[in-house]
Wavefront OBJ file of the C-alpha trace (Angstrom):
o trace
v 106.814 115.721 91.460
v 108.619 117.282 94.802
v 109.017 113.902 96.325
v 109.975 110.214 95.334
v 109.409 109.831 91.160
v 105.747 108.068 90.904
v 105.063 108.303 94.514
v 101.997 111.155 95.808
v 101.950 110.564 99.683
v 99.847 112.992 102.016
v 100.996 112.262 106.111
v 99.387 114.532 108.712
v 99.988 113.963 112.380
v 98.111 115.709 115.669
v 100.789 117.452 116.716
v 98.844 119.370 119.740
v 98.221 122.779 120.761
v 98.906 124.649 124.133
v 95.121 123.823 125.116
v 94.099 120.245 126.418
v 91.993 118.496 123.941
v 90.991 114.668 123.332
v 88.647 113.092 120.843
v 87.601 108.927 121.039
v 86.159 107.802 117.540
v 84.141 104.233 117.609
v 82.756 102.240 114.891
v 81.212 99.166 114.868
v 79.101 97.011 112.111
v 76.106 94.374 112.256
v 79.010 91.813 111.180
v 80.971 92.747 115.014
v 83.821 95.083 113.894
v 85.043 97.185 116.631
v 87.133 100.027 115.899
v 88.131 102.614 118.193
v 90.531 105.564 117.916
v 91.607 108.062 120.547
v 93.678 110.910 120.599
v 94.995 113.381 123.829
v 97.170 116.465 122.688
v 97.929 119.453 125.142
v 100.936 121.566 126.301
v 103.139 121.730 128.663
v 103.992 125.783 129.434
v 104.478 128.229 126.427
v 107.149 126.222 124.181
v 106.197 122.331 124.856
v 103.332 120.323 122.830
v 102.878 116.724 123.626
v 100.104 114.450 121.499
v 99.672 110.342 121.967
v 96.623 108.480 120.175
v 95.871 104.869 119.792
v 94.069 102.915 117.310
v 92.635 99.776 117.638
v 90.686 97.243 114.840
v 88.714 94.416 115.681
v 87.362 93.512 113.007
v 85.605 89.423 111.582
v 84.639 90.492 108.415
v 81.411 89.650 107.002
v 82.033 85.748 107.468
v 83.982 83.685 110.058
v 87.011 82.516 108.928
v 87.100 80.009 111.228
v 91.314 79.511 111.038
v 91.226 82.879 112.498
v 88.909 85.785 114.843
v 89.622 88.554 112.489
v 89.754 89.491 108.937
v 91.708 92.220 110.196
v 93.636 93.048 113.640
v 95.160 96.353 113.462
v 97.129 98.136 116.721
v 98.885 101.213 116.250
v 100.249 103.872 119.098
v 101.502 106.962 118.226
v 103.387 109.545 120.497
v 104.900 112.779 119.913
v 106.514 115.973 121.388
v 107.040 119.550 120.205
v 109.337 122.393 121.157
v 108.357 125.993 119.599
v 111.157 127.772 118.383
v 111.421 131.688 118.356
v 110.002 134.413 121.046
v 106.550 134.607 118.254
v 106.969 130.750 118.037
v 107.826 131.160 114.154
v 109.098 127.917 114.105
v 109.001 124.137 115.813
v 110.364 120.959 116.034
v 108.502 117.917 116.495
v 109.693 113.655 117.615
v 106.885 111.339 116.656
v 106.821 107.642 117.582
v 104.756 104.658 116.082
v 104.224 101.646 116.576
v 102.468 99.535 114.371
v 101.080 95.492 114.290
v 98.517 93.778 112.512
v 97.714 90.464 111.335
v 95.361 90.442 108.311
v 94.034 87.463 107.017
v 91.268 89.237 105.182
v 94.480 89.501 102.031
v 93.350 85.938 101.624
v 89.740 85.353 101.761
v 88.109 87.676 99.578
v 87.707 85.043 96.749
v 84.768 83.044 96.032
v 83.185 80.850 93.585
v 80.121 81.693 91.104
v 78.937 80.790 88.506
v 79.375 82.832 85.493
v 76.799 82.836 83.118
v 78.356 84.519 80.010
v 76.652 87.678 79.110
v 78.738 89.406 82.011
v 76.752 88.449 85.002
v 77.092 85.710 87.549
v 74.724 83.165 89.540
v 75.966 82.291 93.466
v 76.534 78.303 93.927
v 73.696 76.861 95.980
v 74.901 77.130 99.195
v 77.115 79.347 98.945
v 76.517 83.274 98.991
v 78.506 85.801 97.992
v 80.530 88.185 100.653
v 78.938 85.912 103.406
v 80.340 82.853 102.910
v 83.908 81.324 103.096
v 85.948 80.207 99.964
v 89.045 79.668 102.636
v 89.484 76.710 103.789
v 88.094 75.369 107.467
v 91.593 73.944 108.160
v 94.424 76.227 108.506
v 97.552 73.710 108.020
v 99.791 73.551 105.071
v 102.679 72.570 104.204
v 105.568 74.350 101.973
v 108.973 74.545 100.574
v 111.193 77.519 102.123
v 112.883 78.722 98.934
v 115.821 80.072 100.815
v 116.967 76.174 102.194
v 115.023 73.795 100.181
v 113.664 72.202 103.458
v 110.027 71.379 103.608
v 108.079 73.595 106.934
v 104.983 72.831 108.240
v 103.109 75.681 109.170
v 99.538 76.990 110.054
v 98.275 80.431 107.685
v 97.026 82.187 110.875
v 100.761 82.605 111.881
v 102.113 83.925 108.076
v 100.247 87.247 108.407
v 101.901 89.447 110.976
v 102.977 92.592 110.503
v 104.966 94.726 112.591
v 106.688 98.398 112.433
v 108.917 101.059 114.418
v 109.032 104.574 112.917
v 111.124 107.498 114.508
v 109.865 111.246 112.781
v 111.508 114.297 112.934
v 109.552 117.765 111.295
v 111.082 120.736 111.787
v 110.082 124.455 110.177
v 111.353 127.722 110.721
v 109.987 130.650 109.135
v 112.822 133.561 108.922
v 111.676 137.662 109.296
v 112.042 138.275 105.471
v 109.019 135.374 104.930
v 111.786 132.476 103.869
v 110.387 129.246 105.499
v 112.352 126.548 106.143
v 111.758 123.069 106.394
v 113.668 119.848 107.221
v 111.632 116.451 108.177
v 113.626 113.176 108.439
v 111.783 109.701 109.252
v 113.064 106.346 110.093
v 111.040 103.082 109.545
v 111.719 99.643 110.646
v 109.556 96.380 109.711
v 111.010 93.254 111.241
v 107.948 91.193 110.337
v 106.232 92.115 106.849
v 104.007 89.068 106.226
v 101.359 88.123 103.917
v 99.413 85.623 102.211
v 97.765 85.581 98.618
v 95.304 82.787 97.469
v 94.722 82.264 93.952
v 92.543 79.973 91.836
v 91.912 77.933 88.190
v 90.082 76.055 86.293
v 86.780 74.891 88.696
v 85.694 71.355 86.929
v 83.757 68.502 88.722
v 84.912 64.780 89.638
v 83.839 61.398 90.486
v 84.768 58.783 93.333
v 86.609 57.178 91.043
v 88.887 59.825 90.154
v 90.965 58.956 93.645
v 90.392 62.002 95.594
v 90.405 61.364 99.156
v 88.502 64.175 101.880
v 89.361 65.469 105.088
v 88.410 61.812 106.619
v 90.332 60.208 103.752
v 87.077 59.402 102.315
v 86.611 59.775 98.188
v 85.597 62.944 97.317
v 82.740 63.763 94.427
v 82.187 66.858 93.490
v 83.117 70.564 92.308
v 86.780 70.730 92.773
v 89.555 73.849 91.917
v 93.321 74.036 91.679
v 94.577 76.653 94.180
v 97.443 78.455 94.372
v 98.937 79.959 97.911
v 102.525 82.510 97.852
v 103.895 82.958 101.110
v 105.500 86.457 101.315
v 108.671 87.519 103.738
v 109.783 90.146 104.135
v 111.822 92.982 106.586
v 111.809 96.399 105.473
v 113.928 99.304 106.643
v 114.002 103.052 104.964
v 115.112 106.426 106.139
v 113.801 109.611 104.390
v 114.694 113.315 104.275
v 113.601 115.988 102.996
v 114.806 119.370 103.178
v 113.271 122.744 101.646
v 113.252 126.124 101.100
v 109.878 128.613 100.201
v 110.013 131.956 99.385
v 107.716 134.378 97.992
v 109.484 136.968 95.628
v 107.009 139.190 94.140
v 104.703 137.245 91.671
v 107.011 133.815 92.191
v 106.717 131.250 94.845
v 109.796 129.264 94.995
v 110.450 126.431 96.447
v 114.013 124.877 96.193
v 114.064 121.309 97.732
v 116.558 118.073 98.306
v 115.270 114.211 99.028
v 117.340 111.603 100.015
v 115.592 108.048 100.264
v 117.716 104.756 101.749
v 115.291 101.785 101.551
v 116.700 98.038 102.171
v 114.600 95.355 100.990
v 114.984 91.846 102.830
v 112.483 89.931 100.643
v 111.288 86.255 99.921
v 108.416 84.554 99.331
v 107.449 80.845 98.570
v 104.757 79.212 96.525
v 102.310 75.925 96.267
v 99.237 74.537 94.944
v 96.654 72.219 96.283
v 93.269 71.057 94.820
v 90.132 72.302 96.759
v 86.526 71.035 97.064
v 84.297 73.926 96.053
v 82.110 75.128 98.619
v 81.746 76.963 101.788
v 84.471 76.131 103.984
v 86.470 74.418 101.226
v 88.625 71.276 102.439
v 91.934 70.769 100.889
v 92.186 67.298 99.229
v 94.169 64.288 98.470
v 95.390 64.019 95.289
v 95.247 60.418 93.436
v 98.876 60.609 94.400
v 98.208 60.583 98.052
v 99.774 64.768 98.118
v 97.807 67.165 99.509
v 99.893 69.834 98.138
v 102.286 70.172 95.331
v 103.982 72.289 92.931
v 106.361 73.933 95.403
v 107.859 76.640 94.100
v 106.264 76.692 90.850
v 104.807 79.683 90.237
v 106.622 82.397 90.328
v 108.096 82.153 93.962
v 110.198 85.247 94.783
v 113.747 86.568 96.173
v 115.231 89.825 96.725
v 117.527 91.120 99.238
v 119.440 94.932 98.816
v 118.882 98.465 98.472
v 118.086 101.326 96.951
v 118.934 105.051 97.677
v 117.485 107.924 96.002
v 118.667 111.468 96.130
v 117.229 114.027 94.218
v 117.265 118.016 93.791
v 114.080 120.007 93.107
v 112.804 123.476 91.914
v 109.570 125.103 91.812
v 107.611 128.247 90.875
v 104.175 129.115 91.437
v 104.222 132.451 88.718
v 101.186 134.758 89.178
v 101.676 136.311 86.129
v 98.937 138.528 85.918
v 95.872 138.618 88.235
v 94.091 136.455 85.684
v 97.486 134.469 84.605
v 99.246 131.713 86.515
v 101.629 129.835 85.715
v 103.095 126.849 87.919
v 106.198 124.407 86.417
v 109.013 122.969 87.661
v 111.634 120.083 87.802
v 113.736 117.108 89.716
v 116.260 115.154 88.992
v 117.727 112.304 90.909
v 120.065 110.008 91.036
v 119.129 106.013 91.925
v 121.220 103.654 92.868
v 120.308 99.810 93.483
v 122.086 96.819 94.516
v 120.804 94.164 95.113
v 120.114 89.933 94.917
v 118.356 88.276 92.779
v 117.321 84.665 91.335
v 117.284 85.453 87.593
v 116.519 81.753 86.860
v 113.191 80.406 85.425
v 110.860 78.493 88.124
v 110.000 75.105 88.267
v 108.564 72.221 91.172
v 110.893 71.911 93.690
v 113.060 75.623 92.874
v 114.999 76.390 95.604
v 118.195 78.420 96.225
v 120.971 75.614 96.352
v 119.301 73.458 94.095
v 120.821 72.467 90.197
v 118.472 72.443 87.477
v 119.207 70.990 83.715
v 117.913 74.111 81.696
v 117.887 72.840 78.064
v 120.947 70.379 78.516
v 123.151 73.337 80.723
v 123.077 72.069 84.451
v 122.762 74.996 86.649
v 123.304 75.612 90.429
v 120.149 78.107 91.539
v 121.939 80.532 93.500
v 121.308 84.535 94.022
v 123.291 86.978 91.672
v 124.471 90.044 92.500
v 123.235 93.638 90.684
v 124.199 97.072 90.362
v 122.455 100.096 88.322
v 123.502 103.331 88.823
v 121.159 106.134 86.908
v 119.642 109.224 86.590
v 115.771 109.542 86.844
v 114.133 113.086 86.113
v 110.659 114.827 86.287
v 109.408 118.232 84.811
v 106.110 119.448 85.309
v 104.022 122.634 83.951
v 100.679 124.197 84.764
v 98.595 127.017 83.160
v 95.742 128.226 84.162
v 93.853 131.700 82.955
v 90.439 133.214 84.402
v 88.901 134.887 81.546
v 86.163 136.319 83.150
v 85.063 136.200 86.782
v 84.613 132.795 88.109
v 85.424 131.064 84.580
v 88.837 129.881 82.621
v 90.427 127.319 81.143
v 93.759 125.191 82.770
v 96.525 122.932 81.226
v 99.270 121.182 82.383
v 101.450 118.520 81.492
v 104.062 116.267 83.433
v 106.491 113.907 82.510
v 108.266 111.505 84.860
v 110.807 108.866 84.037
v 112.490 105.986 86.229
v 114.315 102.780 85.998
v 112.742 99.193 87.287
v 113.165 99.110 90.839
v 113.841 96.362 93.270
v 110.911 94.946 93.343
v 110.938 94.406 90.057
v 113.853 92.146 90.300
v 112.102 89.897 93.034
v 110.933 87.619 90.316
v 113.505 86.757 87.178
v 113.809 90.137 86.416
v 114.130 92.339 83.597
v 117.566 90.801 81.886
v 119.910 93.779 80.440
v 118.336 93.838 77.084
v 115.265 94.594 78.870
v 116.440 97.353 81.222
v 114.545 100.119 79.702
v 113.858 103.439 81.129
v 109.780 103.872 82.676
v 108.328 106.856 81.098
v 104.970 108.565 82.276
v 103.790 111.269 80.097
v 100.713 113.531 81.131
v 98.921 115.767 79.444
v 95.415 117.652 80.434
v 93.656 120.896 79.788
v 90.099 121.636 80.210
v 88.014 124.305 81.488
v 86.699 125.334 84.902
v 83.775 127.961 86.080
v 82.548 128.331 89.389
v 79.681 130.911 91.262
v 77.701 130.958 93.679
v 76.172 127.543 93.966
v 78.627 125.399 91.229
v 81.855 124.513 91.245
v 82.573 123.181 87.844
v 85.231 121.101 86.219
v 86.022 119.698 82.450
v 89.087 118.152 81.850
v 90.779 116.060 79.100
v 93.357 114.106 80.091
v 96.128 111.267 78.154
v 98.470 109.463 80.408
v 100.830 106.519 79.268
v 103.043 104.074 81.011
v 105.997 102.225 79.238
v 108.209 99.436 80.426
v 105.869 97.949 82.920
v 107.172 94.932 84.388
v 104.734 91.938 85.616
v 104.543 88.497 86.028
v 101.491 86.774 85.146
v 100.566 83.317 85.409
v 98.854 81.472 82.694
v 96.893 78.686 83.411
v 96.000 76.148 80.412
v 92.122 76.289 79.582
v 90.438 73.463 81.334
v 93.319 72.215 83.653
v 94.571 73.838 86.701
v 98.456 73.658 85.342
v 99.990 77.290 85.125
v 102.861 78.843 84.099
v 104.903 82.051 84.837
v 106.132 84.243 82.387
v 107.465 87.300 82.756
v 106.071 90.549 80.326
v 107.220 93.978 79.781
v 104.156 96.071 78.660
v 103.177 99.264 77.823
v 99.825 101.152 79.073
v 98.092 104.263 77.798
v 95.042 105.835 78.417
v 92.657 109.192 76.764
v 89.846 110.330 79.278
v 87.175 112.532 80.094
v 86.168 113.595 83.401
v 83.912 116.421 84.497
v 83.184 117.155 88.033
v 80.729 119.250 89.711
v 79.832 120.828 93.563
v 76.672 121.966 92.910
v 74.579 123.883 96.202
v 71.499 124.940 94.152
v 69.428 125.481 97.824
v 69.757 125.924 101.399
v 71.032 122.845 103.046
v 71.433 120.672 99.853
v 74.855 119.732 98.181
v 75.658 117.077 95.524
v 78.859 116.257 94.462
v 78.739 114.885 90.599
v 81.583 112.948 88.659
v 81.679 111.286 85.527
v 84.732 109.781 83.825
v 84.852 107.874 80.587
v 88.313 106.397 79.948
v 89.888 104.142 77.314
v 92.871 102.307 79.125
v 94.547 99.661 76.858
v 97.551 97.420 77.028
v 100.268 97.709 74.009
v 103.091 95.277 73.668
v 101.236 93.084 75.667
v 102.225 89.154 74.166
v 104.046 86.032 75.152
v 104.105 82.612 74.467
v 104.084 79.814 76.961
v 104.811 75.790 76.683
v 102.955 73.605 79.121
v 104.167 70.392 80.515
v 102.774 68.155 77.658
v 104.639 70.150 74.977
v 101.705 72.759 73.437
v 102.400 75.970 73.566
v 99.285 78.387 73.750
v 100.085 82.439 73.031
v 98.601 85.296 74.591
v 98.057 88.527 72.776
v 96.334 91.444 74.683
v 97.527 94.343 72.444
v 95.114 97.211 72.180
v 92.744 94.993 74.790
v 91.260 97.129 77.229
v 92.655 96.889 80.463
v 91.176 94.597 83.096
v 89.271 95.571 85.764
v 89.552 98.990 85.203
v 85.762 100.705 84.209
v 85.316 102.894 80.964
v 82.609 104.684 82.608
v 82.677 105.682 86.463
v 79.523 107.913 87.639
v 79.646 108.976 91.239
v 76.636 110.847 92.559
v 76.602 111.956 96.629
v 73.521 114.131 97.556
v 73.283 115.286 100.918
v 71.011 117.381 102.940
v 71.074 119.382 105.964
v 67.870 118.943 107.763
v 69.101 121.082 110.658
v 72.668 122.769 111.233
v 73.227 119.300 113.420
v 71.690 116.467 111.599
v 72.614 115.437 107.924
v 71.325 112.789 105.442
v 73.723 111.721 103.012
v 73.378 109.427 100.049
v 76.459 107.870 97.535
v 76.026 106.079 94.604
v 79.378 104.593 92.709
v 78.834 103.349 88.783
v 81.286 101.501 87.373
v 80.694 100.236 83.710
v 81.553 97.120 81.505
v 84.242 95.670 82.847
v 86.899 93.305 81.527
v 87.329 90.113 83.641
v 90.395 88.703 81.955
v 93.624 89.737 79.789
v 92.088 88.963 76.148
v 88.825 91.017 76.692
v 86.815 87.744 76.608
v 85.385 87.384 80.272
v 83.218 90.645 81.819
v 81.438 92.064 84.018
v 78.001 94.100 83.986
v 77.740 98.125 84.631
v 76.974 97.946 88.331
v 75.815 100.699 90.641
v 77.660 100.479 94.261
v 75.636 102.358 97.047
v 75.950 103.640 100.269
v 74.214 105.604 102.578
v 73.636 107.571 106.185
v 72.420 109.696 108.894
v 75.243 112.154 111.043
v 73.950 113.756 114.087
v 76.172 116.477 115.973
v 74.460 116.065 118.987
v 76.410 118.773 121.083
v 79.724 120.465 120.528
v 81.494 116.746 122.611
v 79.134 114.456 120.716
v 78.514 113.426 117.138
v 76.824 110.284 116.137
v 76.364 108.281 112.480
v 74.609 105.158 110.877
v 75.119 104.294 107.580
v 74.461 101.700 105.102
v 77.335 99.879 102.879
v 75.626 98.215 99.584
v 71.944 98.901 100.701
v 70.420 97.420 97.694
v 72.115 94.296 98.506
v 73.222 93.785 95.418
v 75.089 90.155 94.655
v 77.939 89.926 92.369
v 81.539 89.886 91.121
v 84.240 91.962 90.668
v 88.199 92.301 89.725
v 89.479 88.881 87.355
v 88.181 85.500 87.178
v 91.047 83.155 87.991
v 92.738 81.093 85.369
v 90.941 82.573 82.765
v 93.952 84.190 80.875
v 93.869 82.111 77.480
v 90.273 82.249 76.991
v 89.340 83.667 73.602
v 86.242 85.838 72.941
v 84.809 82.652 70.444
v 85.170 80.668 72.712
v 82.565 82.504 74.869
v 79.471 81.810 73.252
v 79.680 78.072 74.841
v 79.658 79.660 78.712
v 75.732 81.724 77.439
v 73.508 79.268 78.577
v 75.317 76.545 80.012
v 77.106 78.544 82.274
v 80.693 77.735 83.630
v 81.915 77.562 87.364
v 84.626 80.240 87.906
v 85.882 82.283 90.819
v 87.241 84.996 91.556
v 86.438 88.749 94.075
v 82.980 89.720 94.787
v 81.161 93.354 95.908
v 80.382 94.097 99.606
v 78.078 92.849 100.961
v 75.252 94.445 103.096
v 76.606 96.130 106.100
v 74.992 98.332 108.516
v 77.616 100.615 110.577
v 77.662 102.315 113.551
v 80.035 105.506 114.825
v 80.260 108.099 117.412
v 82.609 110.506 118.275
v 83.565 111.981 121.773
v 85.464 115.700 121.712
v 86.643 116.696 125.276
l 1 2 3 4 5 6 7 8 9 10 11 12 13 14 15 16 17 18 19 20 21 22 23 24 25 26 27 28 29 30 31 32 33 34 35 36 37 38 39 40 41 42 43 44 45 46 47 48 49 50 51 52 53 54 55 56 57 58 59 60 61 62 63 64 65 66 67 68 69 70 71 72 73 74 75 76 77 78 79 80 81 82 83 84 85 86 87 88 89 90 91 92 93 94 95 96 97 98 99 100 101 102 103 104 105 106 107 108 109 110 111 112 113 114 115 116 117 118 119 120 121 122 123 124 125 126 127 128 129 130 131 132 133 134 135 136 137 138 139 140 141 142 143 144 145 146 147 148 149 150 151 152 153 154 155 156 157 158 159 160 161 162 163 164 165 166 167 168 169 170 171 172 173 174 175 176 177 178 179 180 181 182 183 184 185 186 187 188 189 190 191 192 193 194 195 196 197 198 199 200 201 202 203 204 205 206 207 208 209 210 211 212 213 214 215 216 217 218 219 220 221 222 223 224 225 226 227 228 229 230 231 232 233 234 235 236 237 238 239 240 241 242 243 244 245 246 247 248 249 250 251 252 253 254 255 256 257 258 259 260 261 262 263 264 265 266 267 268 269 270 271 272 273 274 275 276 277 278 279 280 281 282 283 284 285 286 287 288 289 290 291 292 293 294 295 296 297 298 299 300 301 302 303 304 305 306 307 308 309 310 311 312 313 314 315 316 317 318 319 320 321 322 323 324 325 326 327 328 329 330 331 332 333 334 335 336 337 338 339 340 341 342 343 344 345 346 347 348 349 350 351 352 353 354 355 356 357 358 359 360 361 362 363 364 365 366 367 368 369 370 371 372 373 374 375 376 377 378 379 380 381 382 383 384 385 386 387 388 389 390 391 392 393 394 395 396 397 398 399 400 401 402 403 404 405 406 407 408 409 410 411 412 413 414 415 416 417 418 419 420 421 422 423 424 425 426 427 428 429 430 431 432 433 434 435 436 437 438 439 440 441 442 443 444 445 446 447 448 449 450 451 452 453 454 455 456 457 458 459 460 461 462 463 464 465 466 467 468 469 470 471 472 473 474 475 476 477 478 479 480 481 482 483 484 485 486 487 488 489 490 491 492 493 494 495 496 497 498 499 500 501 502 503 504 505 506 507 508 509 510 511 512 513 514 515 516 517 518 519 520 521 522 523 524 525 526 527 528 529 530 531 532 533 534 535 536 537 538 539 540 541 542 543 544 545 546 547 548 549 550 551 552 553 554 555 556 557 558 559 560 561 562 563 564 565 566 567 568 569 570 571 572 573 574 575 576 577 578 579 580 581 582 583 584 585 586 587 588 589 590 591 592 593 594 595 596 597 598 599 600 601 602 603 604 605 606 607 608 609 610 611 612 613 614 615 616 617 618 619 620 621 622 623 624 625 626 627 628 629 630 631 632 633 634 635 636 637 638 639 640 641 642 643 644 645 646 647 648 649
């Protein structure tokens, strides 16, 4: 609640200490993935700290790619200085520098096709296995419209991934004789290159020579074939934070008293297109009957946004130990928001482009950016109670509530229009009970948490085609849950951590209607649906087990119930059980080394939505039980043995 409205951000650096000290960290997998991190920190006589680390990721994923080496290539370097303050050294100040570049492909390739069988569990295509096998294609060229000129780019989807970042810190504290502390931390970021790619899919449906589809070789193509969809996002990112506070314990009451001031500029576009795919490993991208290989630029919701928005905001806290048994924690923050910004408030269609004119319903329109400005005030209060009744046992409530207006991102697509500007509000309410001893730490807690005013485009494909359309839909969410966690130590050596949630998210407001190209109009309703991919029921179990003081065995198991595969409630998945597993051996006081296990029942299976499955009805299932139909869509991990060490010096 202290810092940006619906943001919770933990950031701690190495900032050294006056002794010399350096740790390397390695991991590797079966699949090749090399990671290593490495860290020096030390000082320089009694007021100077220094501290530099690197991090490197190498890392193929569980497949080759083939258009690229890595799923994921990660760099970052990180250096940083401190000066102690004071003759006790009661406070510091502290310059960190980092340096940040990736290229991630892996955004893209996590998709594959199955074959859903229609009681909530799925088949792999022969050929073609889940988490080991590529749904992207072997050929890396495309081609595309750049929204921002109209002009038609070729490019190759290795290159539209990189990712690059500067960031300047400044963290400062000063703790004053009567206990007042201090603190004033400022941070700079700048991302010239924020690039990535999404893949999406439809409607999977099978075709003949003569339907006029043409190969790689230009050969006709017979077979499985899906309608994908590629965006292309652009963006450069800049923001400058600071936050300043003061913390002071007056009797029973720890205050804090803070201000944040947030500048972030947004230089955003993306682009979109589709393309029809054979369906299997190592898809190739075909030619239509038209002779295209791709089409539909710009279609589906392509995206534009270029401005700012600055946030400042005052805060106050107290942490009120009433009594020894009594606490009671609350607070609040206002802030002020401002955003201006460009946007492209006009519907999408093939060939939308900034410059272009468009004949919406008989009024000719030039598509050009237009220029906003909202001006508001966003607020947040929050209160906590807690009470230990007897020794070790109590109960605790608290509730928050935390409002804000749709932020620039928000406008990157049409946009909310001014009759659906509408103030975000997050209520939270939870109480429960809490009793700890010896050997368990317990926790019970009922919790409600609701979400209005959430803005999202979604694309709707028509059932059985791969045509889609974008609408945009202003939603509500809401939520009543359970959770009860435990730390239980009941011997010598042994410790289990135990969680179990059940939950009841559903949408509300949740309905559009959408006209295809041939005229019919199809309507989706997902009001008091559950929502998608989120679990009712999440179990996690982790034993673990001290077999000496330098060698533990550790075991984690992750349930996730029923879970809802598309918007209507229609499409699901089984109750799964995720596991992992692993050995850690402190060898010495410089040496520690680990193996463990990611999915070591190898299970197969899918997870998140199935693509273009949006209008399909619950009666409409019982066809798919049986028969089957070809889908796609994100999978679990597979099987993956890791490796890791860790050298202190």
């Amino acid at each position: 609640m202290t810092g940006n409205i619906a943001y919770a951000v933990n950031s701690f650096s190495r900032l050294g200490q006056k002794e010399f000290k350096g740790i390397v960290n390695y991991r590797a997998n079966h699949f090749g993935m090399q990671q290593f991190d490495m860290n020096i920190s030390g000082g320089i006589g009694d007021k100077w700290l220094y501290t530099a680390s690197v991090y490197q990721n190498f890392d193929p994923g569980s497949f080759d790619i083939v258009i690229d080496e890595f799923s994921d290539r990660t760099q970052i370097y990180h250096a940083g200085i401190t000066r102690l303050i004071g003759r006790r050294n009661q406070g510091k100040i502290s310059l960190l520098y980092k340096y940040a570049a990736s290229r991630n492909p892996g955004n893209y390739v996590n998709q594959a096709p199955f074959f859903y069988v229609g009681d909530g569990s799925v088949k792999e295509l022969p050929g073609f296995h889940l988490g080991t096998s590529s749904y992207a294609p072997r050929y890396g060229d495309i081609e595309y419209m750049d929204i921002m000129t109209g002009d038609m780019v070729k490019a190759n989807l290795r290159d539209l991934t990189h990712n690059r970042s500067h960031e300047v810190t400044l963290l400062s504290d000063y703790t004053f004789n009567n206990g007042m502390k201090f603190t004033l931390n400022m941070k700079y970021m700048n991302a010239p290159e924020a690039n990535y790619v999404d893949f999406g899919g439809s409607t999977i449906s099978h075709v003949s020579a003569e339907d006029g589809y043409l190969d790689y070789d230009g050969n006709p193509y017979e077979g499985l074939v899906e309608g994908r969809r590629t965006w292309l996002h652009f963006g450069k990112v800049q923001d400058f934070l600071v936050t300043s506070e003061l913390h002071h314990q007056l009797g029973n009451h720890g205050l804090r008293l803070g201000l944040n001031e947030w500048f972030y500029h947004l230089d955003y576009h993306s682009s979109s297109f589709q393309w029809t795919g054979s369906v299997h490993e190592y898809p190739e991208i075909l030619t239509a009957p038209d002779g295209t290989r791709f089409r539909g630029f710009n279609e589906l919701s392509p995206e534009y946004t270029v401005g700012y928005e600055n946030k400042l905001a005052l805060y106050l806290t107290d942490n009120w130990q009433i009594t020894p048994k009594i606490n009671l924690y609350y607070g609040g923050r206002i802030e002020y928001y401002r955003m201006a910004a460009d946007q492209i408030p006009y519907a999408r269609y093939s060939g939308f482009h900034i410059g272009d004119t468009h004949d919406y319903n008989g009024t000719v329109t030039t598509i050009e950016p237009r220029y906003i400005v909202k001006d508001k005030l966003n607020y947040a209060a929050t209160a906590r109670f807690t009470y230990n009744i007897v020794k070790g046992f109590g109960v605790t409530a608290d509730g928050t509530v935390a409002t804000r207006f749709p932020r620039i991102n928000e406008y990157a697509g049409t946009g909310p229009t001014e009759e659906q500007y509408n103030r975000v509000v997050i209520p939270l309410i939870r109480g429960g009970i809490f009793y700890k001893n010896d050997w368990i730490d317990l926790t019970s807690m009922v919790t409600y948490i609701a979400k209005t005013n959430n803005i999202d485009q979604q694309n709707i494909t028509k059932p059985g085609t791969t045509e889609s359309k974008t609408t945009l839909l202003i939603y509500d969410i809401q939520t009543l849950g359970w959770t009860t966690s435990a730390e239980i130590d009941p011997f010598k050596g042994f410790h289990l951590h135990a969680l179990f949630t059940y939950q009841k998210p559903m949408y509300n407001n949740y309905q559009t209607t959408v006209t295809f190209s041939d005229g019919t109009t199809s309507t989706l309703n997902a009001n008091g649906n559950i929502v998608k991919e989120i679990p009712q029921i999440l179990i996690e179990l982790d034993p673990s087990y001290n077999i000496t003081d330098d060698l533990r065995v550790w075991l984690s198991f992750r349930y996730f119930g029923k879970t809802y595969a598309n918007l209507t409630d229609a499409l699901f998945f089984k109750g799964r059980w995720e596991t992992f597993g692993g050995i850690n051996w402190t060898v010495n006081e410089h040496l520690a080394l680990g193996v463990s296990v990611i999915n070591f029942l190898n299970q197969k299976g899918a997870s998140g939505t199935i693509n273009g499955s949006e209008l399909i009805e619950p009666d409409e299932v019982a066809a798919f039980i049986g028969d089957g139909i070809y889908m796609s869509g994100t999978y679990l991990r597979p099987f993956t043995v890791e490796f890791s060490a860790s050298i202190k010096f």
